[in-house]
VMD Tcl script that draws the C-alpha trace (Angstrom):
set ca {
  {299.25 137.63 221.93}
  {295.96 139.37 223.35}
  {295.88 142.91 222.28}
  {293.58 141.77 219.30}
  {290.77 140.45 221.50}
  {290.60 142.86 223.80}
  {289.39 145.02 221.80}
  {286.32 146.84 223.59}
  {283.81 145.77 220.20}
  {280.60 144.09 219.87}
  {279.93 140.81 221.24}
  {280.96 139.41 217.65}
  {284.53 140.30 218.80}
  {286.49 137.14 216.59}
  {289.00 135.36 218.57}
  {293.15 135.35 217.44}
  {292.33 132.26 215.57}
  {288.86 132.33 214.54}
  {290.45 135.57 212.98}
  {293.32 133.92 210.94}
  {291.45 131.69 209.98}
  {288.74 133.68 208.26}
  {291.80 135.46 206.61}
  {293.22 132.12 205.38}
  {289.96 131.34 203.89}
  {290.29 134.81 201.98}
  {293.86 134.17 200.65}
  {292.50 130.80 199.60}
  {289.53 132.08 197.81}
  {291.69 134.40 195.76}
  {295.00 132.41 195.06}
  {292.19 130.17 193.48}
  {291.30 132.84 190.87}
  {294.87 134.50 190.59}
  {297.19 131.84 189.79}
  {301.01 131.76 191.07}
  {300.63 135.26 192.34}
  {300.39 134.68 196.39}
  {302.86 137.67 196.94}
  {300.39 139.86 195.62}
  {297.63 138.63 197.01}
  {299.26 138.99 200.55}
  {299.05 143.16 200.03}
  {295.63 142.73 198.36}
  {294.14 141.35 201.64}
  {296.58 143.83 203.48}
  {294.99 146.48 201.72}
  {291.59 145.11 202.30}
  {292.54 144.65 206.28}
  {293.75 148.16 206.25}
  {290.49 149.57 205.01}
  {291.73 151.00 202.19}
  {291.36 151.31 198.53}
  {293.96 150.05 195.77}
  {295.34 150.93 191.78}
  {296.74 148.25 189.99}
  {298.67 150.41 187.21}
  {299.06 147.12 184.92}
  {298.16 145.58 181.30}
  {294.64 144.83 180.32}
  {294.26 140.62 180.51}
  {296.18 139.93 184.09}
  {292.79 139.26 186.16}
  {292.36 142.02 187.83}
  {288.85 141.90 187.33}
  {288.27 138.80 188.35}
  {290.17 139.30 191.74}
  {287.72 141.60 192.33}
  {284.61 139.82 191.95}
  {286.09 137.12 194.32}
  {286.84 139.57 196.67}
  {282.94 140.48 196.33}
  {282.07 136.81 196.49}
  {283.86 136.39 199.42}
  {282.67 139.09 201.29}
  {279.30 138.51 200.61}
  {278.93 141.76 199.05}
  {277.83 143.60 195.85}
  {280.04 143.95 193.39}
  {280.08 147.48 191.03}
  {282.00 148.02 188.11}
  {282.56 151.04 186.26}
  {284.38 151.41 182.87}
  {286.02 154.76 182.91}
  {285.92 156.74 179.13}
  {285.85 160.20 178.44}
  {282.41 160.53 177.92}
  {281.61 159.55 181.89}
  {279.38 161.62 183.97}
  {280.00 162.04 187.68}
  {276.43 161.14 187.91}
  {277.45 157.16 185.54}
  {279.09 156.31 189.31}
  {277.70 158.21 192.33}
  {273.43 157.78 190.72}
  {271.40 161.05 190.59}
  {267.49 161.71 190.95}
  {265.29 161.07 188.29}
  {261.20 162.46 188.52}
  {258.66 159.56 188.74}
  {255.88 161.39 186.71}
  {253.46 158.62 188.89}
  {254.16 159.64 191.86}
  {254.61 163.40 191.53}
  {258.26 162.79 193.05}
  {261.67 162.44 192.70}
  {263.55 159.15 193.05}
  {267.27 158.44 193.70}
  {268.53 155.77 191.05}
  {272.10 154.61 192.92}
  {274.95 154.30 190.73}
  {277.43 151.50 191.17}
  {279.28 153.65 193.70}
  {276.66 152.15 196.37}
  {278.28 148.68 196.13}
  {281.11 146.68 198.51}
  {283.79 146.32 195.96}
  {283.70 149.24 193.51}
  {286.16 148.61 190.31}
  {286.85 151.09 188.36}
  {288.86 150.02 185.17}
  {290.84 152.22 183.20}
  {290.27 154.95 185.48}
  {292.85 157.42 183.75}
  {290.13 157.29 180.61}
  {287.92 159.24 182.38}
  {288.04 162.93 182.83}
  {289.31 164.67 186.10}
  {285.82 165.98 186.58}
  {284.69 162.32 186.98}
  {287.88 161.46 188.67}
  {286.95 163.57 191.28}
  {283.54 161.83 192.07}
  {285.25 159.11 193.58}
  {287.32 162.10 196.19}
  {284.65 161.91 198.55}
  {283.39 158.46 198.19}
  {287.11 157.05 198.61}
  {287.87 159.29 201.33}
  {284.59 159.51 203.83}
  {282.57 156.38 202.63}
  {279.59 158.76 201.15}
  {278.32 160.98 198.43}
  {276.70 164.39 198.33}
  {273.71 164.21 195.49}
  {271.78 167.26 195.03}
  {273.01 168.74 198.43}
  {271.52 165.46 200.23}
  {274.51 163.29 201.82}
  {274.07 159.04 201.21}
  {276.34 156.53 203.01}
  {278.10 154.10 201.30}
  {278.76 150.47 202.25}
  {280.75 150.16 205.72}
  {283.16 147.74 203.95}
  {283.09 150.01 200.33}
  {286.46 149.20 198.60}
  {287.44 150.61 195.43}
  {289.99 148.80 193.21}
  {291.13 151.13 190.30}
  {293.09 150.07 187.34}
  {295.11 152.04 185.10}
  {297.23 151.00 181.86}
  {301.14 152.29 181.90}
  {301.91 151.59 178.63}
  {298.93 153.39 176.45}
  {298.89 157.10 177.56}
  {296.73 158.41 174.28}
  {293.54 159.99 175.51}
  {294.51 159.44 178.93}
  {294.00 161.50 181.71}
  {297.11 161.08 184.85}
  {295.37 161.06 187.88}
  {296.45 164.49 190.29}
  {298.32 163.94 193.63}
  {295.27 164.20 195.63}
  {293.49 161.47 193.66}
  {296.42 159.08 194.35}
  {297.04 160.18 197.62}
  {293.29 158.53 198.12}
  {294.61 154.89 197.57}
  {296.27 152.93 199.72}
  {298.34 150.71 197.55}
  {299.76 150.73 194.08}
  {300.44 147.59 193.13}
  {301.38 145.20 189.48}
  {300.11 141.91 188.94}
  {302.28 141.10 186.49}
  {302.56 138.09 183.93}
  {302.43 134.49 185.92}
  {304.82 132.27 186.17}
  {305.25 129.51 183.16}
  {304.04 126.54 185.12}
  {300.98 128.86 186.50}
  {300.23 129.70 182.90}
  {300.17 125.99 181.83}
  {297.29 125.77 184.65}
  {295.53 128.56 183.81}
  {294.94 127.54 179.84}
  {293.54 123.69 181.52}
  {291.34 125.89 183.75}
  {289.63 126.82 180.39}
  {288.97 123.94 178.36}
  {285.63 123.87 177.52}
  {284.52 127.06 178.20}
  {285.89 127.10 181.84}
  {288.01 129.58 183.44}
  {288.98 131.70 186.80}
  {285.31 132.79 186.72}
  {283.62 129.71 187.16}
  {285.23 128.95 190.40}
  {282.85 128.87 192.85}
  {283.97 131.46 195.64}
  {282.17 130.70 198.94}
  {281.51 133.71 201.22}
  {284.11 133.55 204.11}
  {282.79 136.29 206.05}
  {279.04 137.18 207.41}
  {277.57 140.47 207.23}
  {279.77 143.18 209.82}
  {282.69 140.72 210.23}
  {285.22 142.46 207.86}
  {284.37 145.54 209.70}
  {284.89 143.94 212.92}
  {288.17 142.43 212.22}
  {289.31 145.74 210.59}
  {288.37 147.71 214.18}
  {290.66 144.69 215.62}
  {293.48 145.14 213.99}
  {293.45 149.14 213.95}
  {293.75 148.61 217.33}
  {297.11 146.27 217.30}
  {299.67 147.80 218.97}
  {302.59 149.79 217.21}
  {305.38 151.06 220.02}
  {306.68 154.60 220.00}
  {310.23 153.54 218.83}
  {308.38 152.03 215.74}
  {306.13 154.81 214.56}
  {309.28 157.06 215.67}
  {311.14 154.71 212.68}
  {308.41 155.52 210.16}
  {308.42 159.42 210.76}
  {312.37 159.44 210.63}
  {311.95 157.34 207.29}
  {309.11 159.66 206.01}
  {311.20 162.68 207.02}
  {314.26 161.12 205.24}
  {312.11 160.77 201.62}
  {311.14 164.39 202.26}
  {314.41 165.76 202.52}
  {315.62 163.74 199.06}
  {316.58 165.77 196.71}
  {314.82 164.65 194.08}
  {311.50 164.37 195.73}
  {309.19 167.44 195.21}
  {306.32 166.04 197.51}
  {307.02 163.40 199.95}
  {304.30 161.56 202.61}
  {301.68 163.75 204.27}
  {301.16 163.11 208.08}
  {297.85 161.37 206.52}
  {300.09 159.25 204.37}
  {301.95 158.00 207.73}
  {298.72 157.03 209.15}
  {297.59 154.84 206.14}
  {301.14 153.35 206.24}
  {300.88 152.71 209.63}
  {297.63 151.09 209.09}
  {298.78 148.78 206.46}
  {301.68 147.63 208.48}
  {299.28 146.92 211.09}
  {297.54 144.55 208.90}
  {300.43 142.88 207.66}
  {301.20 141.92 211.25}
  {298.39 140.42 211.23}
  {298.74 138.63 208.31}
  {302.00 137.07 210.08}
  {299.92 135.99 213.21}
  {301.47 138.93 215.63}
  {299.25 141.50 217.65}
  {302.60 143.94 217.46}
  {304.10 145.68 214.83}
  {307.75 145.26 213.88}
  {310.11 147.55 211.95}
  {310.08 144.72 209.27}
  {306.33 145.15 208.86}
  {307.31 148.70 208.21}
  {309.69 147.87 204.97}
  {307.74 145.50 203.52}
  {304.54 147.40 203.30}
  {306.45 150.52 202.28}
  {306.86 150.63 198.71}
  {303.53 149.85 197.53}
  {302.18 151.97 200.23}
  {304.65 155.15 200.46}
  {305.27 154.95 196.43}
  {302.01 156.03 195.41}
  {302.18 159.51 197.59}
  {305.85 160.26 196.38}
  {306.50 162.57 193.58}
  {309.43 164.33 191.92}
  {312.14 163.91 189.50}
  {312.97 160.82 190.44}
  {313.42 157.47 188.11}
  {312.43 155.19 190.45}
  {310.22 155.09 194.27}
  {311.72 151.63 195.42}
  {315.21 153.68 195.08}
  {314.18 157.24 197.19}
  {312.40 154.62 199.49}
  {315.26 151.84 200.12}
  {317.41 155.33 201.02}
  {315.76 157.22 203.36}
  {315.55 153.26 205.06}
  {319.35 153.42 204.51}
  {319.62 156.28 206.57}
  {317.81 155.82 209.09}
  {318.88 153.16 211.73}
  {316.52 150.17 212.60}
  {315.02 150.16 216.22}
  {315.84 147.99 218.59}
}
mol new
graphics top color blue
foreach p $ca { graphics top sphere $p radius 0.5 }
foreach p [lrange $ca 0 end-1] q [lrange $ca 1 end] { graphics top cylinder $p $q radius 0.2 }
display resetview
């Protein structure tokens, strides 16, 4: 297994298993804040890997904030939080320009957009006007204020939440806000004996939060390791396996709008990152399926009861490459 160092980078190229093992550290930072949920921390740091952004669409209480302030912590980045209600300006995230009456000038106050890890809770409280803020920051890692363009963080990830269940004064997010995140994933309620733990984590005033989450990585080494594994190889009979699945969920008939050619390529990135996760520098069809329904469901829409379903059929159909 070479092709992920020789990647032409910077002399802070990471080695195969300096790599893993930075990644291990990062799983074991954040299976020490999310209890019993190591499944879903695997597409969290897949996501992550993949340089992408994620929704949880779950209840309030599940620690999903405090996944992301480990995720900060372990970076070694700023953390930004935003809590989306209907009274947020696009200006509350991205910052605007305020005039210093000292100096005679104006002065750009950055909003929490200008952080590593960005979370925005609730983000289906806000209105699609503020929504769409986060279109351009999501998509090309910068924001246009006042006709003057400001980069974001090279590793700027937003995690988004959502609540399913209370849709009063809610605003669904449109296609082309979803089709900006790379996963949609549920946390979900632990497990009993994980539960049990997590009420002795906070006897006396303890908790999740006052774990102490060492940094893992220095500053430019997530962005190095995500150039490494862009670059992992993915053969022509397995991308030709993901366009024959993608063309197979377009032609369902109950799907309305299936995966855009940049869907495949954030797909395609995420299984790439998943190999990686399993210690290969290739990626197999498996990689494919696993990462596909939190990946592919998001982009999906039509009259359908269920993605999993459309998804696990169009795999169906398709065979498996050899």
């Amino acid at each position: 297994m070479n092709s992920l160092t020789s990647v032409p980078a910077a002399a802070t190229s990471l080695s195969l298993p300096e790599l893993l093992a930075k990644v291990d550290q990062l799983r074991g930072n954040l299976n020490a804040v999310l209890l019993g949920k190591e499944p879903v921390i695997e597409f969290v740091v897949a996501c992550l890997l993949a340089r992408g952004h994620l929704l949880f669409d779950d209840l309030p209480g599940l620690g999903k904030t405090t996944l992301a302030k480990a995720i900060a912590a372990s970076l070694g980045g700023r953390f930004g939080r935003v809590q989306c209600t209907p009274d947020l300006l696009p200006s509350d995230i991205t910052g605007f320009n305020i005039f210093n009456q000292k100096t005679r000038e104006f002065e750009f106050v950055p909003g929490p957009v200008f952080a590593d890890i960005l979370l925005a809770d609730e983000i289906n409280r806000t209105t699609p006007r503020t929504q769409s803020a986060l279109f351009e920051a999501m998509a090309e890692r910068q924001v246009t204020i006042d006709s003057h363009s400001r980069r974001l963080s090279d590793s700027f990830f937003v995690i988004a939440t959502q609540n399913p269940v209370e849709s009063h004064g809610a605003y669904p997010l449109p296609e082309a806000q979803l089709d900006r995140f790379t996963m949609k994933l549920q946390i979900g309620y632990p497990d009993r004996n994980s539960e049990v733990d997590i009420l002795g984590a906070n006897i006396g005033g303890r908790g999740a939060e006052s774990v102490e989450t060492q940094a893992v990585l220095g500053p430019g080494e997530l962005g190095q390791i995500q150039r490494q594994i862009a670059a992992i190889n993915v053969t022509r009979k397995v991308r030709e396996y993901m366009v024959d699945v993608a063309r197979a969920i377009r032609a369902h008939r109950e799907v309305t709008l299936g995966v855009s050619p940049r869907g495949l390529i954030i797909w395609q990135n995420v299984a790439q990152a998943w190999a990686c996760l399993q210690g290969r520098d290739f990626v197999t069809p498996d990689d494919v399926r696993v990462v596909a329904e939190p990946t592919v469901g998001v982009r999906i829409f039509g009259e359908f009861e269920s993605a999993a379903k459309v998804i696990q059929a169009a795999f169906d159909q398709v065979a498996i490459p050899t």
